[in-house]
C-alpha positions as CSV (number, residue, x, y, z in Angstrom):
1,X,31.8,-28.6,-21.7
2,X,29.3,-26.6,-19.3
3,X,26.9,-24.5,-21.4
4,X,26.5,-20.9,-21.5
5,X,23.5,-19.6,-19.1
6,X,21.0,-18.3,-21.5
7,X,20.8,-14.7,-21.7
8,X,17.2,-14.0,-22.4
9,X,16.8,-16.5,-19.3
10,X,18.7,-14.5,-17.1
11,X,17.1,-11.2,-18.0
12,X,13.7,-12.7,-17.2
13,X,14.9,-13.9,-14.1
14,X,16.4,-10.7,-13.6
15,X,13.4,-9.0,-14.5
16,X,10.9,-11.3,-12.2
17,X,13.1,-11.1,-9.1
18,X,13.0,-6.8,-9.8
19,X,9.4,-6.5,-10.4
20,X,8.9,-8.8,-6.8
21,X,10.7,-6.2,-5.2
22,X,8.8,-3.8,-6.5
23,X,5.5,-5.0,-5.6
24,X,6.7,-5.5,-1.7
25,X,8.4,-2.1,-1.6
26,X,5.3,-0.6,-2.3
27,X,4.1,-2.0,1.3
28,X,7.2,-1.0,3.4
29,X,5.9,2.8,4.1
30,X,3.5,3.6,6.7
31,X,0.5,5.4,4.8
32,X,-0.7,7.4,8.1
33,X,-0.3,11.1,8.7
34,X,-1.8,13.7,11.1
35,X,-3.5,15.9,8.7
36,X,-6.7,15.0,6.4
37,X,-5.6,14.5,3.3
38,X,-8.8,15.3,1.6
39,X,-8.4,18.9,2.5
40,X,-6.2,18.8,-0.7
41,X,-9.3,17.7,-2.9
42,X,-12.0,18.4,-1.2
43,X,-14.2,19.0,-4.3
44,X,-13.1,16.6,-6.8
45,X,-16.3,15.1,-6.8
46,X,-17.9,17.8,-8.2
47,X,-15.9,17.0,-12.2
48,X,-17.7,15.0,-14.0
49,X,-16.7,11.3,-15.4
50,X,-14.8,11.6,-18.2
51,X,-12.2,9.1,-20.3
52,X,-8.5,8.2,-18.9
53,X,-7.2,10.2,-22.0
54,X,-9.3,13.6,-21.0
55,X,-8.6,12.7,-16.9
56,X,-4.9,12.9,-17.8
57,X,-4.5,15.3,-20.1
58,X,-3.1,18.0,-18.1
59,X,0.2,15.7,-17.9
60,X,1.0,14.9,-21.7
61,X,3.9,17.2,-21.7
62,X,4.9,15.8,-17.9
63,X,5.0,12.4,-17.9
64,X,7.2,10.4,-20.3
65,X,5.5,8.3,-22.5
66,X,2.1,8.9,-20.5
67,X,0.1,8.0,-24.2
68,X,2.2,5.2,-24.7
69,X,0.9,3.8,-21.5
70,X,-2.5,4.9,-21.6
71,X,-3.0,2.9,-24.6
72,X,-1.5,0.2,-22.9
73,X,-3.4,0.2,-20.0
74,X,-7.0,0.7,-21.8
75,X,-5.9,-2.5,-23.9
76,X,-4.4,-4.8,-21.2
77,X,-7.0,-3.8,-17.9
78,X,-9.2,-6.5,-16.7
79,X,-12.4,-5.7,-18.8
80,X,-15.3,-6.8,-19.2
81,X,-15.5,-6.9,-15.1
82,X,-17.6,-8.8,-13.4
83,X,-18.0,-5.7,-11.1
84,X,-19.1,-3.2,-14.4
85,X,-16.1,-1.3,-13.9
86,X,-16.1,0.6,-17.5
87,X,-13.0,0.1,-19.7
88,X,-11.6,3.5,-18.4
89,X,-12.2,2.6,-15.2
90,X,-10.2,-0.3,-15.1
91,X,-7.8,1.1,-17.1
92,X,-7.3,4.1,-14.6
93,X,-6.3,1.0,-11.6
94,X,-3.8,-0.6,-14.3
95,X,-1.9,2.2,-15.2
96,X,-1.3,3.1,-11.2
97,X,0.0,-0.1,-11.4
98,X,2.3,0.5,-14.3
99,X,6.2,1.1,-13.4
100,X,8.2,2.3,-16.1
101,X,11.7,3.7,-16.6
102,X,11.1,7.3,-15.8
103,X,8.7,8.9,-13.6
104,X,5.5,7.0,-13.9
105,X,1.9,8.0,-13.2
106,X,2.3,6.8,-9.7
107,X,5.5,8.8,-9.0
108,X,4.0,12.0,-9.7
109,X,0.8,11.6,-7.8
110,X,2.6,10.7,-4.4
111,X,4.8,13.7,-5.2
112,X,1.8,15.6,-5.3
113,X,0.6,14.1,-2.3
114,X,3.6,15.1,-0.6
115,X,3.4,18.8,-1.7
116,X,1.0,19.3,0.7
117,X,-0.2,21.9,-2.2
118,X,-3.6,22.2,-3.5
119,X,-2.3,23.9,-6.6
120,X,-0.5,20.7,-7.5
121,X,-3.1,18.2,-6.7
122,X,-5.9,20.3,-8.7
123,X,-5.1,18.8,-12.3
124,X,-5.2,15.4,-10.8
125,X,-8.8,15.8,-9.6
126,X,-10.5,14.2,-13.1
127,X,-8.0,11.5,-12.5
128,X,-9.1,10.9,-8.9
129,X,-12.9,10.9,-9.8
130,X,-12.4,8.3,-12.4
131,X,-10.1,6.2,-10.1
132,X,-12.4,6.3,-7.2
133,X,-15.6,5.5,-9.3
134,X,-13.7,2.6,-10.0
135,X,-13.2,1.4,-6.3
136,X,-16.0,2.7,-5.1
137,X,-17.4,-0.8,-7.5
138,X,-14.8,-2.7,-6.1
139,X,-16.1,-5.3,-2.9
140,X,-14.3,-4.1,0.5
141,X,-11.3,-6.3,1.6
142,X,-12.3,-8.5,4.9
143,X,-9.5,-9.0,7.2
144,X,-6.4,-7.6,8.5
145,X,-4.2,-5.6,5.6
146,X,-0.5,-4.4,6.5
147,X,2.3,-2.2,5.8
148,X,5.8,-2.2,7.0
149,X,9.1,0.2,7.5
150,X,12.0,0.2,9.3
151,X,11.5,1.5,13.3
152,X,11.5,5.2,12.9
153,X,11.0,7.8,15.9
154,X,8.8,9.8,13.5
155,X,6.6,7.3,12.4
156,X,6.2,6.2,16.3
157,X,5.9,10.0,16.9
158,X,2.9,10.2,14.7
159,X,1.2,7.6,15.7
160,X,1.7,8.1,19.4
161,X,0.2,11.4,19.2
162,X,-2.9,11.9,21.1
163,X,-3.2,15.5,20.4
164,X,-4.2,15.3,16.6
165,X,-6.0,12.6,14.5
166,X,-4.5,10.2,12.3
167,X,-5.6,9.7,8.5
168,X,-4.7,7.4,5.5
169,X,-2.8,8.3,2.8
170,X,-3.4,7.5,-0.7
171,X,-1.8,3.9,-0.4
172,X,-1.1,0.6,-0.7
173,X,-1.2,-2.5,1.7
174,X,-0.7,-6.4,1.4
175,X,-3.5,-8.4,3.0
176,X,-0.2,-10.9,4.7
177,X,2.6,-9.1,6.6
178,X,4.5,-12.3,6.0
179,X,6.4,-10.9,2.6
180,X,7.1,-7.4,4.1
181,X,8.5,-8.9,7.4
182,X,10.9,-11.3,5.3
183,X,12.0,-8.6,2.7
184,X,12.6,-5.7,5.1
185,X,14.6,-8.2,7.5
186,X,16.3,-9.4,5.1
187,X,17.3,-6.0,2.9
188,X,16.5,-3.5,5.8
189,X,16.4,-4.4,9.4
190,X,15.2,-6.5,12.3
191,X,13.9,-3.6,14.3
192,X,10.1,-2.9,12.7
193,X,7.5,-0.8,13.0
194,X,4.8,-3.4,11.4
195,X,0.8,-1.9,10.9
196,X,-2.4,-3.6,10.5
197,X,-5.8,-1.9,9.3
198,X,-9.0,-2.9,9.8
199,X,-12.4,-1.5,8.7
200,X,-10.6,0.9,6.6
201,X,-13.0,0.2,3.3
202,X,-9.7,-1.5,1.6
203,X,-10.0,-2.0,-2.0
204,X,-8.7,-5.4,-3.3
205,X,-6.4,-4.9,-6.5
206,X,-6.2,-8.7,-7.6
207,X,-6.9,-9.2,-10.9
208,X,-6.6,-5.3,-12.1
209,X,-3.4,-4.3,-11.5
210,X,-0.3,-4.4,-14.3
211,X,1.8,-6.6,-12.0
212,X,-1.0,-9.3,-10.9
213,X,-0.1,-8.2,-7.2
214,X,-2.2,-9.1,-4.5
215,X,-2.9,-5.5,-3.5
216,X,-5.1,-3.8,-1.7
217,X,-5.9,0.3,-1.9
218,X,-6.6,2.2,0.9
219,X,-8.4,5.7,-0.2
220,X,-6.8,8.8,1.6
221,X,-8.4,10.5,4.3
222,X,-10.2,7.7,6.5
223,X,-9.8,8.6,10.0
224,X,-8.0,6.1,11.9
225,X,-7.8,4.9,15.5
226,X,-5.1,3.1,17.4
227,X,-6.6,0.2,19.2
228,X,-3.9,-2.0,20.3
229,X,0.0,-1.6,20.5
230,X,2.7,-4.9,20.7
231,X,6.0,-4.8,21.8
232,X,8.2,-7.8,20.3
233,X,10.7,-7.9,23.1
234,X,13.6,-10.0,21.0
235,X,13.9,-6.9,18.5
236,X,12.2,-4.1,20.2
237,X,9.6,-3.7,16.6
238,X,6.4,-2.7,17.3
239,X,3.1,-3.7,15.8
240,X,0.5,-1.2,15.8
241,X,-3.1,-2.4,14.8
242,X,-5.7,0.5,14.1
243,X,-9.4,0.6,12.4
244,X,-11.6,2.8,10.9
245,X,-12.6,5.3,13.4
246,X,-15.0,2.6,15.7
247,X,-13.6,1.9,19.1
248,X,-11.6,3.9,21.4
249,X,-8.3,5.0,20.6
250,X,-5.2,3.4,22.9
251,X,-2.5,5.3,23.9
252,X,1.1,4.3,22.7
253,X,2.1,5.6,26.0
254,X,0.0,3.3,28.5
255,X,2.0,0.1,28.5
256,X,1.5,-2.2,25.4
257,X,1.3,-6.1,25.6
258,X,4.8,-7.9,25.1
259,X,5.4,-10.5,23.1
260,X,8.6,-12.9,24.3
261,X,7.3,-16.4,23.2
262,X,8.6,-18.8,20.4
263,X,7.2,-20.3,17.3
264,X,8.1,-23.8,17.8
265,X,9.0,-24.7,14.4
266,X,8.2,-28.7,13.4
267,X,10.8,-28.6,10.8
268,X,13.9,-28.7,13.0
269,X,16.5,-27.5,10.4
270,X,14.4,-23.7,9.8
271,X,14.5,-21.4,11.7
272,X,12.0,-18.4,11.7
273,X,13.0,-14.5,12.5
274,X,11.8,-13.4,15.6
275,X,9.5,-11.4,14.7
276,X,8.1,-14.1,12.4
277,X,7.5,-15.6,15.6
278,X,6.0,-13.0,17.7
279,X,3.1,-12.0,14.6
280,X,2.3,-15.4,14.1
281,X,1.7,-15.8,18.3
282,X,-0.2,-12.1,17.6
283,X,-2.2,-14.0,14.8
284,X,-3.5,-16.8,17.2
285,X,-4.5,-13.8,19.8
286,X,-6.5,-11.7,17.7
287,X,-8.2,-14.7,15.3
């Protein structure tokens, strides 16, 4: 007689395969707009250091179970750090990390974000200051770090705009684009807008965050620069690659390089996406 599948073994299954998805959605939206975000909190600086619990505060009656978390997150963090990142500063990366059931920490900070509204993103300044003092310890990522979404007119919009700067958003990249090519493919789409950063001060995650991602933070307002546009002819995606504000800016409208070679794969029974093939030929041009 067949057994049963155990219960408890599916749910963690379950559970692994959610919290996966989780961690790579966070990579499929293009963190670049055409307004400095800093404008929203341009003096947070000025409040002084103070404990997660005081930071957060103005959010107890806000954020379900906010305490609970806070107490999870000062107990769980990565601390001592070998960076002397205090215990509420590690504490202040972990609980970003933190998804729970109902609006989370992280949910209502990129909805104040959104606002556009200084009003909203005051109370978060303490918050901010705390979290930043934390990267601000953290070593700078080296290499390439990427985000992902679906080909959007808007998105190209934006970043084919020559008459306003671009700027980071408060956000979150993976240092491979191979897991966000695969997922959004696969759940999504084949046709890609696909971003690289470089020189942008990233902020590896690894070994603070809730969900042991390999994550990397980029801080808001760092004024970017397109330097290099690519066409993936099988799919019609576009990869964008832009830095820190360093070398001249290219124009999405001058005629980007086209990709329309294969990856030759040695194992002859897989086959790779086509855009798998054209950003690993991109790889061997820019290495």
């Amino acid at each position: 007689m067949r057994p049963e599948p155990h219960n408890e073994l599916t749910r963690s299954e379950s559970a692994h395969i959610q919290r996966e998805k989780s961690i790579i959605e966070q990579f499929c939206k293009i963190g670049i707009i055409k307004t400095n975000p800093l404008r929203l909190i341009n003096d947070y600086l000025d409040d002084r250091l103070v404990s997660l619990e005081e930071a957060l505060k103005p959010f107890d009656a806000e954020i379900d179970h906010l305490s609970y978390n806070i107490e999870e997150a000062k107990a769980k963090c990565h601390y001592p750090s070998e960076y002397k990142l205090t215990r509420d500063e590690s504490a202040s990366i972990y609980i970003y990390t933190i998804r729970w059931k109902d609006q989370c920490l992280y949910d209502h900070l990129q909805a104040a974000w959104r606002s556009q509204d200084r009003s909203k993103m005051k109370p978060w300044f303490k918050y901010l200051k705390l979290f930043k003092s934390a990267l601000d310890k953290l070593p700078n990522t080296k290499g390439e770090i990427w985000q992902g979404a679906l080909y959007d007119e808007a998105i190209k919009e934006t970043l084919a705009s020559e008459s306003s700067s671009l700027y980071s958003t408060m956000t979150s990249c993976s240092p491979s684009n191979t897991g966000i090519v695969d997922y959004l493919q696969t759940n999504v789409g084949t046709k890609l807008i696909i971003v690289g950063f470089k020189s942008v001060n990233g902020k590896s995650l690894s070994d603070y965050t809730a969900n042991q991602s390999k994550e990397v933070m980029l801080w808001p307002g760092i004024k970017l620069d397109v330097v290099r546009v690519i066409m993936v002819n099988e799919t019609g995606s576009v990869i964008v690659h832009v830095v820190g504000q360093m070398y001249p800016r290219v124009s999405m409208a001058t005629k980007p390089q086209i990709i329309e070679g294969h990856f030759e794969c040695q194992n002859k029974g897989y086959r790779r996406s086509l855009v798998m093939q054209s950003l690993m030929i991109l790889r061997s041009i820019i290495l």
